[in-house]
PASEBA-1860 file (N, C-alpha, C; in nm, 3 decimals):
! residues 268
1> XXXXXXXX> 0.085/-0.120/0.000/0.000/0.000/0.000/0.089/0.124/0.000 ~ 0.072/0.225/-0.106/0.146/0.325/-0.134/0.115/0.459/0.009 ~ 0.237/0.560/0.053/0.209/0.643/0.148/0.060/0.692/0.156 ~ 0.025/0.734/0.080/-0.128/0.796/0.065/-0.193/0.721/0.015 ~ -0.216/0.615/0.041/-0.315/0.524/0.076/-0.371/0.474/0.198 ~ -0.226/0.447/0.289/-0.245/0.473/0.359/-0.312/0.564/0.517 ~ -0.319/0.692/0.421/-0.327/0.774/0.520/-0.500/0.843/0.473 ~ -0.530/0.776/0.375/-0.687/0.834/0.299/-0.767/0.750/0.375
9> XXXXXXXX> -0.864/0.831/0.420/-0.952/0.732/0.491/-1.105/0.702/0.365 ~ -1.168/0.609/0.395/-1.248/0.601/0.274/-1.340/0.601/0.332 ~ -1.438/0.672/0.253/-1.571/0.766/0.230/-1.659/0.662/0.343 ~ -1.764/0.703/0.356/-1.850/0.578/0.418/-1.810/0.500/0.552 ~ -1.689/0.517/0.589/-1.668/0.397/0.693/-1.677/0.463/0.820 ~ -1.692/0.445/0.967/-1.718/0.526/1.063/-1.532/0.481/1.097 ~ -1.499/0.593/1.154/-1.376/0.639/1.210/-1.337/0.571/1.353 ~ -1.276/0.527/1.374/-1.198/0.523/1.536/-1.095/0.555/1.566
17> XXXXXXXX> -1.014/0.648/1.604/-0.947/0.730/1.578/-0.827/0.659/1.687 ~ -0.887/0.552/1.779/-0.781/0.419/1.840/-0.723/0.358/1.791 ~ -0.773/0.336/1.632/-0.743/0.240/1.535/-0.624/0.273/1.454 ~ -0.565/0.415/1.480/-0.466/0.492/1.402/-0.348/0.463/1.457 ~ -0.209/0.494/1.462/-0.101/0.512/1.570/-0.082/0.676/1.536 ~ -0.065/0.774/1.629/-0.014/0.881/1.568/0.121/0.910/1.575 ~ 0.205/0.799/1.611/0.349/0.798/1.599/0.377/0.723/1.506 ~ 0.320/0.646/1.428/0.316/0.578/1.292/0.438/0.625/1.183
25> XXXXXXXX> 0.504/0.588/1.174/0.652/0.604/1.067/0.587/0.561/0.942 ~ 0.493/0.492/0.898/0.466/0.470/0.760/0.498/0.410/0.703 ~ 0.638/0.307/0.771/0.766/0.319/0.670/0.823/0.364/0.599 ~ 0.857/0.480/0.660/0.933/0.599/0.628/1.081/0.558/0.685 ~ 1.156/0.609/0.650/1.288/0.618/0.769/1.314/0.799/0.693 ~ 1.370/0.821/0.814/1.397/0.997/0.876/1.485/1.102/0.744 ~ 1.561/1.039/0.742/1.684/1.112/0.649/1.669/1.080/0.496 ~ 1.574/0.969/0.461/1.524/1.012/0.294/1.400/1.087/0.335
33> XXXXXXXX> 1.300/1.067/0.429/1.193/1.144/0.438/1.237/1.274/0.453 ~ 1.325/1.363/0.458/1.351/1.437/0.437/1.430/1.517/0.328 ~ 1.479/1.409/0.260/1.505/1.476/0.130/1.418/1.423/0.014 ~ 1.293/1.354/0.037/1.192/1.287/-0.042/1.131/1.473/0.001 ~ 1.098/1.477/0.120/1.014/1.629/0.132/1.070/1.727/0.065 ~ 1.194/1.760/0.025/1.297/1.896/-0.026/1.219/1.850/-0.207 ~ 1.239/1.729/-0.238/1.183/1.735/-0.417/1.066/1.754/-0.410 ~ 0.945/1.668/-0.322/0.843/1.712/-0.358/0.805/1.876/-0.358
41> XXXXXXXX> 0.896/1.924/-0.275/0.806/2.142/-0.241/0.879/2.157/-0.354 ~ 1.007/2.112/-0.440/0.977/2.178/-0.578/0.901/2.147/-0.646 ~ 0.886/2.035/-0.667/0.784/2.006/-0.791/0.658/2.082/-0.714 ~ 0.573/2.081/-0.576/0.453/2.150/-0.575/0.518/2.323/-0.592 ~ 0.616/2.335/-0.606/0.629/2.481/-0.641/0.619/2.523/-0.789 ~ 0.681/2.409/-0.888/0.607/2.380/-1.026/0.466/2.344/-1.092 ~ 0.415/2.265/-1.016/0.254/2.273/-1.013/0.197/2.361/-0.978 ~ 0.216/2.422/-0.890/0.169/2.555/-0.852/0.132/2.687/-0.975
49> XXXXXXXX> 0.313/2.713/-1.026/0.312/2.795/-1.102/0.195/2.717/-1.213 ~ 0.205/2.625/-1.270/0.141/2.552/-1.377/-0.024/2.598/-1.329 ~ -0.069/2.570/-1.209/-0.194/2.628/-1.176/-0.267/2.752/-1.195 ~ -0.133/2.873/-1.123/-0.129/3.002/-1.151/-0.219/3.058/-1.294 ~ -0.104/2.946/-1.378/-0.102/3.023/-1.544/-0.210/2.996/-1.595 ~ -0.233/2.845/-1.565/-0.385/2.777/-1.691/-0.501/2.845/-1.584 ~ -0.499/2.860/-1.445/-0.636/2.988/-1.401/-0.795/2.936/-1.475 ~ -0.752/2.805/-1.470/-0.917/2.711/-1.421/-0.935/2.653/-1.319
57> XXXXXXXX> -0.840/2.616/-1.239/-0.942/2.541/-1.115/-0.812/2.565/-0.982 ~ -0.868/2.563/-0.865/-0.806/2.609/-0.734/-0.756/2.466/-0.664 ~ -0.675/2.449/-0.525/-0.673/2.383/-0.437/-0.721/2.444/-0.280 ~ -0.783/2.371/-0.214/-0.843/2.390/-0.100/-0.748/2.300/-0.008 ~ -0.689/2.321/0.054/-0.614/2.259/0.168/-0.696/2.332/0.322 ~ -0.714/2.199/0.388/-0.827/2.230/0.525/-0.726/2.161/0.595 ~ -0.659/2.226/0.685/-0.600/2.155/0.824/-0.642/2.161/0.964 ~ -0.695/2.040/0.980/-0.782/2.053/1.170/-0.701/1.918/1.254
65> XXXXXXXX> -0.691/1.958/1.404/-0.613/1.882/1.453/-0.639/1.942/1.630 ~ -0.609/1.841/1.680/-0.586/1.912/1.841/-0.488/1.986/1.883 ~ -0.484/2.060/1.943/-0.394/2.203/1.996/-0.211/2.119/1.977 ~ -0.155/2.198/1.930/-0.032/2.169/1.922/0.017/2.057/1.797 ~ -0.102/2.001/1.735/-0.075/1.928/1.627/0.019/1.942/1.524 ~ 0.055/2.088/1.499/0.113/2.134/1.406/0.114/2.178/1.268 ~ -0.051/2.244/1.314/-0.118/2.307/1.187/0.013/2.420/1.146 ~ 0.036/2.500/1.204/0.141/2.590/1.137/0.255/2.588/1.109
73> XXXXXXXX> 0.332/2.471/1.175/0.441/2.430/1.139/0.470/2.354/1.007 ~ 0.315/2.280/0.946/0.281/2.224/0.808/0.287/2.296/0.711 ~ 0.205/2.388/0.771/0.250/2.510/0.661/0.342/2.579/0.625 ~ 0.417/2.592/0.755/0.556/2.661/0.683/0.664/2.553/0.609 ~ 0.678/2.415/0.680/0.755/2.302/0.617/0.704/2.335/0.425 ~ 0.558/2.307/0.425/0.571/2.241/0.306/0.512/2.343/0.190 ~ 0.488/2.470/0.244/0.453/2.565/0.156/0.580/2.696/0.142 ~ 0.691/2.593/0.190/0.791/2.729/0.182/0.855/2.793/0.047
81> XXXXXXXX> 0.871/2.714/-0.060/0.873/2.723/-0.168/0.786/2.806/-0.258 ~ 0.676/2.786/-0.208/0.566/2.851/-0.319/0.532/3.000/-0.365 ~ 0.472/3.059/-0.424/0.513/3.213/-0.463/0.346/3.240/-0.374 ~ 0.406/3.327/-0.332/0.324/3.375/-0.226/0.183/3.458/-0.293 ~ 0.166/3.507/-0.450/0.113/3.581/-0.506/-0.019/3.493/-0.526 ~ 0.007/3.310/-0.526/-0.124/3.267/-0.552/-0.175/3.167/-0.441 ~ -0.127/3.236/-0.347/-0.115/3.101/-0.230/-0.208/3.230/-0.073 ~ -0.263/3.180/-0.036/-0.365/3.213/0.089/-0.396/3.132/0.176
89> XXXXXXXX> -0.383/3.170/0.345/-0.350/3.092/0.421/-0.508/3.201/0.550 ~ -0.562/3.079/0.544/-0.686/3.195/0.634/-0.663/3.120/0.753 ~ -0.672/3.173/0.876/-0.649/3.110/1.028/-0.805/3.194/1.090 ~ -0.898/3.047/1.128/-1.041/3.031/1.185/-0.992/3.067/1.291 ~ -1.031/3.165/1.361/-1.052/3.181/1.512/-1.192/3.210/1.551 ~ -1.234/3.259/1.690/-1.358/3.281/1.738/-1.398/3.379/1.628 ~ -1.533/3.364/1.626/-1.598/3.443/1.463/-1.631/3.571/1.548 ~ -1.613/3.670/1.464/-1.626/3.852/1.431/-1.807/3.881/1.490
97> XXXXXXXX> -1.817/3.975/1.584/-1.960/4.052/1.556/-2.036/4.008/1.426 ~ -1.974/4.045/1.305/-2.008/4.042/1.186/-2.046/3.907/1.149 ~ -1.952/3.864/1.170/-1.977/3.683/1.147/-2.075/3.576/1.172 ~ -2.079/3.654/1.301/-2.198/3.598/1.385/-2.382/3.632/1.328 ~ -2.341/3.679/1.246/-2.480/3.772/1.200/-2.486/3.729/1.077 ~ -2.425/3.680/1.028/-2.396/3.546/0.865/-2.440/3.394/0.938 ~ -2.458/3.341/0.837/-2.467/3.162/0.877/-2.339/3.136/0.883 ~ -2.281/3.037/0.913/-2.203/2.950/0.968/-2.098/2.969/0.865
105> XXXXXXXX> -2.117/2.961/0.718/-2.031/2.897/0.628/-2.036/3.049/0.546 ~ -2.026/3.179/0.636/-2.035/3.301/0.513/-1.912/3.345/0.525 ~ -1.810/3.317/0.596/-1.707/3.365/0.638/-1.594/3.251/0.561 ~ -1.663/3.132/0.549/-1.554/3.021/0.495/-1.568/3.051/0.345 ~ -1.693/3.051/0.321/-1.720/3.106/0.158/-1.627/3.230/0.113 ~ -1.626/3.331/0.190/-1.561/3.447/0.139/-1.393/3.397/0.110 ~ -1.352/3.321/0.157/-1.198/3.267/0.213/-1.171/3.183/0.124 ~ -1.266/3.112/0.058/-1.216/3.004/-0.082/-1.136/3.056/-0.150
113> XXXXXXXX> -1.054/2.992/-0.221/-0.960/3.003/-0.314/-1.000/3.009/-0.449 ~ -0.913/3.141/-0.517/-1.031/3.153/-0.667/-0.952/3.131/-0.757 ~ -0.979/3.045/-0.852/-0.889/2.972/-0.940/-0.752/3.034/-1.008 ~ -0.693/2.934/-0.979/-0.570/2.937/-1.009/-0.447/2.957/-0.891 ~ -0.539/2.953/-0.740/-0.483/2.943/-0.639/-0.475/2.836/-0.527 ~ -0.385/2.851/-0.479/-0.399/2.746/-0.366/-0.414/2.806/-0.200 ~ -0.544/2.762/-0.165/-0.584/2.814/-0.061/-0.554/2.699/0.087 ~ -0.551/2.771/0.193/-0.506/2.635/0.316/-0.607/2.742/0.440
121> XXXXXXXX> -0.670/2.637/0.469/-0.754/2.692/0.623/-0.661/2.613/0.757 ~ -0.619/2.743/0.803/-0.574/2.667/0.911/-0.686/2.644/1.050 ~ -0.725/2.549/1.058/-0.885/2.536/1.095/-0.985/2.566/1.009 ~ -1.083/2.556/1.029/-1.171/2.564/0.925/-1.369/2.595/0.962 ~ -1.439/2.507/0.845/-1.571/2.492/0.883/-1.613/2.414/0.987 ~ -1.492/2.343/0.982/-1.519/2.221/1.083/-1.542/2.228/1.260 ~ -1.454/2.365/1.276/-1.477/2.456/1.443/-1.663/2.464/1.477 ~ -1.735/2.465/1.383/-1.855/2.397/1.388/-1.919/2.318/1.402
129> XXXXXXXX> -1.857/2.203/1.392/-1.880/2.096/1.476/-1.798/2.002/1.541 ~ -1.741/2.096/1.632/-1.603/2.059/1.715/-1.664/2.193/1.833 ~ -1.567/2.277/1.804/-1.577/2.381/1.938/-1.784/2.419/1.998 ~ -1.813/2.405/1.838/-1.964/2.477/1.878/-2.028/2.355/1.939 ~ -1.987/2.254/1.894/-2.019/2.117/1.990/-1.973/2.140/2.139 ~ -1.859/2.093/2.199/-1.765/2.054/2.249/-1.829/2.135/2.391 ~ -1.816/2.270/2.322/-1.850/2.368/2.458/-1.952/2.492/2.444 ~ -2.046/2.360/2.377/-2.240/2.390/2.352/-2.255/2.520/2.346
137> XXXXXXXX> -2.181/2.575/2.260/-2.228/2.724/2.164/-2.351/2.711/2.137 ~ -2.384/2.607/2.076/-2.518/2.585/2.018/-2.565/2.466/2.048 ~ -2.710/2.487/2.005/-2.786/2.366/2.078/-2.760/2.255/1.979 ~ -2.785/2.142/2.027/-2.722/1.954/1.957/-2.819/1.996/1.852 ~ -2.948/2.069/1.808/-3.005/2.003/1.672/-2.922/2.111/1.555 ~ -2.874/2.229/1.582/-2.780/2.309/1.510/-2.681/2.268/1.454 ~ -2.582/2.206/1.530/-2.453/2.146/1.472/-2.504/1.975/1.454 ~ -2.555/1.933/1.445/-2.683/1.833/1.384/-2.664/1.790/1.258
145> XXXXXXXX> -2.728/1.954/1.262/-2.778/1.983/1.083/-2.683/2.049/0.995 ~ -2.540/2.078/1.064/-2.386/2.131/1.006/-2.351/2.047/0.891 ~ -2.387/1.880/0.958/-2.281/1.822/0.908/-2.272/1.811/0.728 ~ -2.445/1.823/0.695/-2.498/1.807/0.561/-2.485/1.900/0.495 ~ -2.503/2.008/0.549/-2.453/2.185/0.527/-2.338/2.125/0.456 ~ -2.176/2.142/0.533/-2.050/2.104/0.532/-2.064/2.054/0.415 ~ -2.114/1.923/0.342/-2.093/1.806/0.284/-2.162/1.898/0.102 ~ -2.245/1.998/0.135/-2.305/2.059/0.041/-2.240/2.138/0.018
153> XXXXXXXX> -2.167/2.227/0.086/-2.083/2.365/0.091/-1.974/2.297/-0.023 ~ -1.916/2.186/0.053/-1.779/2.109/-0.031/-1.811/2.046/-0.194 ~ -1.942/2.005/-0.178/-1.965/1.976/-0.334/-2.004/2.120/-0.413 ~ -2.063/2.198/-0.335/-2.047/2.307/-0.463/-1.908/2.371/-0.460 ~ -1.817/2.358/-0.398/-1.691/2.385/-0.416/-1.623/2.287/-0.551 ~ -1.606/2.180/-0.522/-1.577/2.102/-0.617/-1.661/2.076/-0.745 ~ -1.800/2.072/-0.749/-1.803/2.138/-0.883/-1.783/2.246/-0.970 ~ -1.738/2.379/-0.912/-1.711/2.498/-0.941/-1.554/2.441/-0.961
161> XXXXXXXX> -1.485/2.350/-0.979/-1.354/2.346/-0.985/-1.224/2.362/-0.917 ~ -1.272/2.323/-0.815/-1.198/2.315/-0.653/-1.161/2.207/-0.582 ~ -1.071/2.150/-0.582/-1.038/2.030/-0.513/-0.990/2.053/-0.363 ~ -1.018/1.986/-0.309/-1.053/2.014/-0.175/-0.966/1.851/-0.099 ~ -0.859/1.909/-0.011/-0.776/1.822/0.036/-0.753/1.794/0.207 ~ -0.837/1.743/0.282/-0.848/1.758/0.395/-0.754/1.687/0.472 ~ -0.725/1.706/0.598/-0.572/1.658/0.669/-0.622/1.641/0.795 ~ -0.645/1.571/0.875/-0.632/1.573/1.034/-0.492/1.512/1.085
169> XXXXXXXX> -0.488/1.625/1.144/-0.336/1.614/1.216/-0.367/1.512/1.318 ~ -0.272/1.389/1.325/-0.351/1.286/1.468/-0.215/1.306/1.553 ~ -0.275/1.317/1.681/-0.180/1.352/1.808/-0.181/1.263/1.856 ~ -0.126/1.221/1.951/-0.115/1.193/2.114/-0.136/1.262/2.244 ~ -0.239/1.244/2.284/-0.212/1.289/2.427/-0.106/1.309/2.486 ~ 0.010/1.235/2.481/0.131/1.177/2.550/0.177/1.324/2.489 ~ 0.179/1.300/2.357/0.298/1.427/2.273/0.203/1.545/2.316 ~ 0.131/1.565/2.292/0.055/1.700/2.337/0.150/1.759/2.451
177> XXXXXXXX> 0.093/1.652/2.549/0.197/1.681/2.723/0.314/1.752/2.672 ~ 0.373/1.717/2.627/0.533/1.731/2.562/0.544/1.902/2.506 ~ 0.468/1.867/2.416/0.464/2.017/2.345/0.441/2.119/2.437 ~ 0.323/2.091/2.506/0.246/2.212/2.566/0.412/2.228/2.706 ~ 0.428/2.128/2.752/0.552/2.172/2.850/0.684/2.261/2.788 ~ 0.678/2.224/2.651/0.833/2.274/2.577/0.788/2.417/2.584 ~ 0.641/2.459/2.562/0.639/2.594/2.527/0.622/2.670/2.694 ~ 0.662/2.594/2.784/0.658/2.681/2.915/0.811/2.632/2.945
185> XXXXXXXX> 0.888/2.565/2.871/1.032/2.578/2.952/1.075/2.631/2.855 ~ 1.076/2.670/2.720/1.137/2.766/2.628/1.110/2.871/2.599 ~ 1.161/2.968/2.620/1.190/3.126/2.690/1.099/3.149/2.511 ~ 1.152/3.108/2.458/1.073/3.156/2.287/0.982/3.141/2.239 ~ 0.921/2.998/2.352/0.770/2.951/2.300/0.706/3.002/2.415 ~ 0.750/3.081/2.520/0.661/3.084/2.601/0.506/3.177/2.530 ~ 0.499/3.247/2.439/0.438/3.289/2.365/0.331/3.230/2.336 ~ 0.341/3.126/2.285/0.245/3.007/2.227/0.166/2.998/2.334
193> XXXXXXXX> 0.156/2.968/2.409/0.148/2.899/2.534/0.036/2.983/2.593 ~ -0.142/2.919/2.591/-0.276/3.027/2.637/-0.297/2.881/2.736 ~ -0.389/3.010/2.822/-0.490/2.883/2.896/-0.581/2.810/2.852 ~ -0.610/2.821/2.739/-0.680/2.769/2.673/-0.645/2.659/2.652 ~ -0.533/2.640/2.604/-0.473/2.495/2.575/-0.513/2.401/2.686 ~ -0.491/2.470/2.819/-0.487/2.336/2.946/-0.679/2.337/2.937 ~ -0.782/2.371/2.873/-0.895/2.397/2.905/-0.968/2.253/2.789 ~ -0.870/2.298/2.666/-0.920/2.193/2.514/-0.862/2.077/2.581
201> XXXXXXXX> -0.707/2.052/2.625/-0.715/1.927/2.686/-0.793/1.864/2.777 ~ -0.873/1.939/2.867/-0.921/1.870/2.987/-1.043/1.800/2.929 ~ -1.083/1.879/2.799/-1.207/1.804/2.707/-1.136/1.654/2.577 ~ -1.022/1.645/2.605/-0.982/1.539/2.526/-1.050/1.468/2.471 ~ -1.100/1.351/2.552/-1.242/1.284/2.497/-1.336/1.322/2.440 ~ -1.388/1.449/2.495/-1.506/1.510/2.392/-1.428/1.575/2.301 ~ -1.354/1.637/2.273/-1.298/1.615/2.138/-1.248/1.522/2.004 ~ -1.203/1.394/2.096/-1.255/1.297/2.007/-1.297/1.217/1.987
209> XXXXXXXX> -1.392/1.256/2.037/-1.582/1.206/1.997/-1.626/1.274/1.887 ~ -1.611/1.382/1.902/-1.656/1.517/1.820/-1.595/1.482/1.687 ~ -1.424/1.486/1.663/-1.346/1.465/1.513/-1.379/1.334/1.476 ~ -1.431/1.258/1.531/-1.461/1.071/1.478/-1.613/1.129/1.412 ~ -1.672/1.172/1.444/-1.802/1.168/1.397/-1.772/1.298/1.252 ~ -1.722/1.421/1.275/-1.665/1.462/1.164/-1.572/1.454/1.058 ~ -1.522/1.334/1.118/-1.429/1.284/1.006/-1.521/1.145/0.906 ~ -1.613/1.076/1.008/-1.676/1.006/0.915/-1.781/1.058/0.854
217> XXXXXXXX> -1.878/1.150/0.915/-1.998/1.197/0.851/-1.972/1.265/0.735 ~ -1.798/1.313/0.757/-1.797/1.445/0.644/-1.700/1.384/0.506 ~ -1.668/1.271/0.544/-1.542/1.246/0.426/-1.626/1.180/0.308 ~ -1.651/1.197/0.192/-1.706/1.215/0.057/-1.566/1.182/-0.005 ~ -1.622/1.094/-0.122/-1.553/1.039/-0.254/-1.482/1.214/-0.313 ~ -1.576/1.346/-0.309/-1.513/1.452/-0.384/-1.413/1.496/-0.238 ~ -1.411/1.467/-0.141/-1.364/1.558/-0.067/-1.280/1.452/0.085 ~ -1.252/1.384/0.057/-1.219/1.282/0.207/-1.103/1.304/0.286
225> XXXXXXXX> -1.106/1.256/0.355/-1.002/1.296/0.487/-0.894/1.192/0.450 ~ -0.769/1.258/0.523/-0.653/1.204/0.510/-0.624/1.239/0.663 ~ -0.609/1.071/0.695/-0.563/1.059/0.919/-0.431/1.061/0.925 ~ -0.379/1.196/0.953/-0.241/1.173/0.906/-0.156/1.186/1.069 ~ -0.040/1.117/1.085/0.042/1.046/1.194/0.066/1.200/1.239 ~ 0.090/1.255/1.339/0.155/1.380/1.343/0.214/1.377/1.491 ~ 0.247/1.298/1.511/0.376/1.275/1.701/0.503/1.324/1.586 ~ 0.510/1.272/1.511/0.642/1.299/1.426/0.684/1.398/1.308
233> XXXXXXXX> 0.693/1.512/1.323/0.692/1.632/1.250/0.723/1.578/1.082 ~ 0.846/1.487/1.083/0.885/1.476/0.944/0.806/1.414/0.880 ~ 0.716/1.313/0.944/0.616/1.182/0.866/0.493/1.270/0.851 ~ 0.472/1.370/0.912/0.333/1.472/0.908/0.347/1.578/0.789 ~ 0.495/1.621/0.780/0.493/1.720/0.633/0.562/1.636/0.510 ~ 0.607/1.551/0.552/0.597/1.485/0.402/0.484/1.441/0.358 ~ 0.362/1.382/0.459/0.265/1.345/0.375/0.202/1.430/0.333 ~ 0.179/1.531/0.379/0.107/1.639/0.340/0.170/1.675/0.196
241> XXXXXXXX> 0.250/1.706/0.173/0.309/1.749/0.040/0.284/1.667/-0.046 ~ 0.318/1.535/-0.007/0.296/1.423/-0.134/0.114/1.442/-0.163 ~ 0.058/1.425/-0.066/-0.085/1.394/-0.068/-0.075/1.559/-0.203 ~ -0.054/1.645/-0.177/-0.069/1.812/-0.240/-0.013/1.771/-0.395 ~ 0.098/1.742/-0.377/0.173/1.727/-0.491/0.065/1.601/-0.611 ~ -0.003/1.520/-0.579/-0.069/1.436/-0.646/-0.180/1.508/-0.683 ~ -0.208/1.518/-0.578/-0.395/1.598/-0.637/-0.333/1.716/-0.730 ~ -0.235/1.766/-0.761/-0.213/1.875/-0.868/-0.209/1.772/-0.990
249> XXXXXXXX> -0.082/1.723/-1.011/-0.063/1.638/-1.131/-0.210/1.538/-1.164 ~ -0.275/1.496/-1.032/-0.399/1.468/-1.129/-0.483/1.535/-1.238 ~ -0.443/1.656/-1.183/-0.527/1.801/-1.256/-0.483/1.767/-1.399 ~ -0.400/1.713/-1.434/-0.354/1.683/-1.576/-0.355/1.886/-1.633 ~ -0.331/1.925/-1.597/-0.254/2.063/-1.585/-0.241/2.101/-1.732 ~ -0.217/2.179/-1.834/-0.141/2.287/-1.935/-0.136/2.400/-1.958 ~ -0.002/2.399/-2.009/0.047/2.555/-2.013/-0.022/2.617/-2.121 ~ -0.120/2.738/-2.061/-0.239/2.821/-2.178/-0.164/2.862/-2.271
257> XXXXXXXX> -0.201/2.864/-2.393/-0.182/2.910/-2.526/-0.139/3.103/-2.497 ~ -0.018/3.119/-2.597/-0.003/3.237/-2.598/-0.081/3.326/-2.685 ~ -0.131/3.418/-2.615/-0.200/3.537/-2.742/-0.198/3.588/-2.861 ~ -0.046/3.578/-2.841/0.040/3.641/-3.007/0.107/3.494/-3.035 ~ 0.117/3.514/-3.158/0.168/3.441/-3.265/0.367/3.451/-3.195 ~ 0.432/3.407/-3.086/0.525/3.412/-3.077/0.672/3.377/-3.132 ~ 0.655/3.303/-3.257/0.739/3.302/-3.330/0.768/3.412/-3.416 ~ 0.654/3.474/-3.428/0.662/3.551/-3.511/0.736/3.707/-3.444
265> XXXX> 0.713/3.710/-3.321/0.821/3.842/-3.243/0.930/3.828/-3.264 ~ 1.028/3.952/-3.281/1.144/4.004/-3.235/1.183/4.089/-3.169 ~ 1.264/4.044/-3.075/1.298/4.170/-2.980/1.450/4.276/-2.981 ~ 1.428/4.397/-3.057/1.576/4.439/-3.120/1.616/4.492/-2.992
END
């Protein structure tokens, strides 16, 4: 079974998120997985441009995960390459006055990626049925009725020409511990470091209760989840890239026709 096969979960099946390891090597070993990661961000830095130019259809990259997973550290690993002119990176936090006065999905809508770009939510639609769950923003028949919303939102994305690449970062409890301590004994991370964090852990379980049921209700043949290992930084951004790097070249991609007759220029 090839890396990303591994890590695709398929459409239909209910999730157990016990059933994963999130220290899982893949069979990977460390020191090609890291120079397997250095070719793939060129080539997605070549697909990219190739995207840019032909300016028919977008990528949607959605990253959700428990606190410290390493939504932003994914992003910088594996989008460091890329030209920043077609690339957008939106970070979901608690929603705006404004926001709140829209449905659920008016703020994710505005944030899509418009062709010929590659868009990444760091968090996403999905804080809808996770946080608005978790710590009963809203009542159980509201985030209920999200999940079909979600599943509709994503197919009219993808028929409008949007491929849509979803990632759950899978933790450990154990590593969590780890992280959340590094950023109170390192003078540099002490930054990072809210009460909040010790508040999402104490809900562990109801959190994943919450991502098992959104990872199975929501993963679709156009749009499915990828359970990806993340105790181990290098096995978490290489897959991510590879998983990125494929869904482009599926695009079967070409370079648009020039306007002018270019043989025919000279430049004195």
């Amino acid at each position: 079974m090839g890396l990303i096969e591994q890590v695709r979960h398929e459409p239909g099946s209910k999730v157990r998120l016990a059933d994963y390891d999130p220290s899982d090597k893949l069979g990977l070993d460390k020191e090609e997985a890291r120079a397997d990661l250095e070719r793939h961000r060129e080539r997605l830095a070549e697909l990219h441009e190739l995207l840019w130019a032909e300016n028919q259809r977008s990528l949607l990259v959605v990253l959700q995960g428990m606190d410290t997973s390493g939504k932003d550290g994914t992003i910088r690993a594996v989008m460091s390459g890329v030209n920043p002119q077609g690339c957008s990176v939106t970070s979901f936090k608690q929603p705006s006055a404004e926001e709140l006065d829209h449905d659920f999905l008016w703020r994710i809508h505005k944030a899509a990626p418009a062709r010929g770009d590659i868009g990444i939510f760091n968090r996403s639609h999905y804080e809808d049925v996770l946080v608005a769950r978790v710590d009963k923003l809203v009542d159980r028949h509201v985030w209920e009725s999200r999940y079909d919303r979600i599943n509709a939102f994503e197919k009219n994305l993808t028929d409008s020409g949007t491929t849509i690449l979803k990632f759950f970062l899978h933790l450990s409890r154990d590593e969590q511990k780890r992280r959340l301590q590094e950023r109170l004994d390192d003078p540099k991370k002490n930054w990072k470091f809210s009460a909040h964090d010790l508040e999402s852990r104490a809900k562990w379980d109801r959190y994943t209760e919450a991502y098992e049921d959104a990872l199975s209700r929501c993963g679709t043949e156009r749009a499915p989840w990828h359970i990806v290992p993340a105790d181990r930084n290098w096995v978490r951004n290489l897959v991510v890239c590879r998983v990125m790097v494929a869904a482009l070249e599926a695009m079967d991609m070409k370079w648009p026709r020039p306007k002018l007759d270019v043989g025919k220029i000279r430049i004195e």
